[in-house]
Phi, psi and omega in degrees: 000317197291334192260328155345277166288000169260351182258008160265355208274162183305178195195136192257143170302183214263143203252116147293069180275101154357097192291329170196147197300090224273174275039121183243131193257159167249098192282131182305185185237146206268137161298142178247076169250128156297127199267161165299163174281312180252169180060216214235185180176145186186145175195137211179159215287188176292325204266013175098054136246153194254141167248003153198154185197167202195098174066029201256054188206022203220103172332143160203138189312160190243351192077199169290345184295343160320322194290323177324282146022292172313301178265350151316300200288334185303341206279308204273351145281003211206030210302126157235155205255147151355090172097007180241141185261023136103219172253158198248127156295151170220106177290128211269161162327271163345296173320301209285357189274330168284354194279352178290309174330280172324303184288026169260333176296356175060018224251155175270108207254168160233150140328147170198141156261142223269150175081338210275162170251119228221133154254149159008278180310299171307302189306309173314323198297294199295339190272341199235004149276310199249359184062081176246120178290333176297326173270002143276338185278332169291336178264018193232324185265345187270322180312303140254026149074344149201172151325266264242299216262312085067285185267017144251010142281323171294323170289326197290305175301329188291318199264303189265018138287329200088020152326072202286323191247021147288141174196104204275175202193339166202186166277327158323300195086325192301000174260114190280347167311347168262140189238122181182162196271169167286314181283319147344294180314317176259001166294319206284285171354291182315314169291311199295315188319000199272349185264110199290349170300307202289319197264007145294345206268271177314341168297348211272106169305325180216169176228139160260123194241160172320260223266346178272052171032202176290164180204139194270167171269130164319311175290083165281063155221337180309118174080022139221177170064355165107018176306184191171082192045216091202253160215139167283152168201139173232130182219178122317299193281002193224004214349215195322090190244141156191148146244157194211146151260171177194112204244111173241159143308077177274103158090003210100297186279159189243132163278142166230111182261130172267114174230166193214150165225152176230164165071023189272149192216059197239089195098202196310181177244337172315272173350309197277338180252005161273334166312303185258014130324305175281310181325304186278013180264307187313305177307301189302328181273022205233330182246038151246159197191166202258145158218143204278144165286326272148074162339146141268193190099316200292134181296130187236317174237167143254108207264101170290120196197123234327341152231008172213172177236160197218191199210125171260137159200156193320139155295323207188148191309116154275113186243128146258184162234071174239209201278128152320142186059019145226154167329146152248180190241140131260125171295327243008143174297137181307292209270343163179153192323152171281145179309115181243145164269183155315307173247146215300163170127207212319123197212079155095147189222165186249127166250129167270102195250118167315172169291300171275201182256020187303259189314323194105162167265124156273156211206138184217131173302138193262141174247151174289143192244077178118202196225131168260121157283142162351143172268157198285173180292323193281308192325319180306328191292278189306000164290267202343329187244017158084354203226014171332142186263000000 
């Protein structure tokens, strides 16, 4: 009777044990990006890590990279949605009245005439395609009401990002007293892009504005090669500037990185800071690469089931893609080993979670590393009576 009923009884399921305590890090290899030789630089994932940089914390004039700024704070008083042209601008006497003055100043303008009417949107356009400096000083009075009051909403704003090294001074940029860093900068970058107006807006190679026709972006990489604006700035005093994103594909996933160089003077000075732009978006994207984490093969648990034992392990090589020179984690499932059966197969995942949010989780299936047979009749028995082996 007693073997009757012990070769009918439940068999308690199979016990999973962890092979090393996860988290388990994996440690990067520090990224080899070549920096420009001069002026400031930085460059680092979406999600905000740098992956090189160079002097990028020391104030120095921004140019027109001022105008982020500029078309931020208009974005966050003034919000437009996709495809809506905004409240109508009225350009004043006094305004249109400043362009002989500028264009001696050599300063970058759009035509504008007294009385004529612009919306919101033809004013962004104008301002961060073709950079007319005359439609920041037009957008700062219609936003606030002057010049003066305009930029001290922009340093107001600058301060509750935590723009720590920033300081404006006009709207514009052509003024070298506005001031700010590279890492300042790509906080900033990070933020407007986040606004779908502003980064459809810098994306445009060129706009048909009213009365200045097309008009090219000074940023000839905007819409290519996985460019994304950002904005150029040029100056004596600020030389070469662009800040930028840009998204390619390692492997499939597509990545996105923000960089900025200031101060390049190696040529033209616009030419010189989309040159070692690129040099440094190519060096950065060169040191990413798919990697394996995880052989396949490799044991993640050891799985007990009545007298005997086995070992899961990955189906297949855990690879992922993240930022050079940091670490990864491997996970385990959180809340408990995954269910294994009797017979091998799929049992149960693995997570490869990055340090950031860049990539996304790779994921690999766990397998039983052999086949668990029936328990013999006496295990059942000695289980049954407590004496089990």
């Amino acid at each position: 009777m007693i073997v009757a009923i012990a070769a009918n009884a439940a068999i308690p399921p199979p016990v999973a044990l962890a092979v090393a305590k996860p988290p388990v890090s994996v440690p990067g290899k520090q990224a080899a990006v070549t920096l420009p030789g001069q002026g400031e630089s930085e460059i680092m994932t979406a999600s905000g890590q740098v992956l090189a940089g160079h002097a990028q914390n020391t104030a120095v004039p921004l140019a027109s990279v001022t105008k982020v700024m500029t078309a931020l704070v208009v974005l966050d008083d003034h919000p437009l949605s996709l495809g809506e042209p905004g409240p109508t601008i009225t350009v004043s006497a006094a305004q249109a009245a400043t362009l002989p003055a500028r264009i001696a100043l050599d300063q970058s303008l759009v035509t504008v005439t007294a009385g004529e009417k612009i919306s919101e949107l033809t004013a962004l356009q104008a301002l961060l395609i073709p950079s007319a400096d005359n439609m920041a000083d037009i957008l700062a009075s219609f936003d606030a009401g002057s010049l003066n009051a305009f930029v001290a909403k922009m340093n107001s704003t600058a301060k509750a990002l935590g723009m720590t090294h920033t300081s404006y001074v006009d709207a514009s940029g052509y003024e070298a007293g506005s001031e700010s860093t590279a890492s300042d900068q790509l906080l900033l970058a990070r933020k407007a892009m986040a606004n779908p107006v502003f980064a459809q807006i810098v994306d445009m190679p060129s706009a048909n504005l009213p009365l200045a026709g097309n008009v090219t972006n000074y940023n000839t990489l905007a819409g290519k090669d996985g460019y994304i604006g950002i904005k150029t700035g040029s100056t004596g005093a600020a030389g070469g500037c662009l800040v930028w994103a840009v998204t390619r594909k390692v492997d499939g996933i597509p990545i996105t990185l923000f960089g900025i160089v200031l101060g390049q003077r190696n040529g033209p000075l616009v030419a010189a800071a989309i040159n070692a732009a690129q040099a440094l978006t190519d060096s950065a994207f060169s040191a990413f690469a798919p990697r394996t984490v995880l052989p396949a093969g490799t044991p993640v648990y050891k799985v007990t089931w009545a007298d005997q034992t086995a070992s899961s392990v990955t189906a297949k090589a855990l690879e992922t893609i993240y930022p050079p020179g940091t670490p990864a984690q491997v996970s385990l499932p959180a809340s408990s080993p995954p269910p294994f059966s009797p017979a091998a197969g799929p049992a149960g995942s693995v997570t490869l979670r990055a340090p950031t949010s860049l990539t996304g989780d790779g994921t690999t299936s766990l397998v039983l590393d052999g086949h668990f047979r029936q328990p013999t009749l006496l295990w059942r028995v000695e289980h049954f009576l407590g004496v089990g082996r």
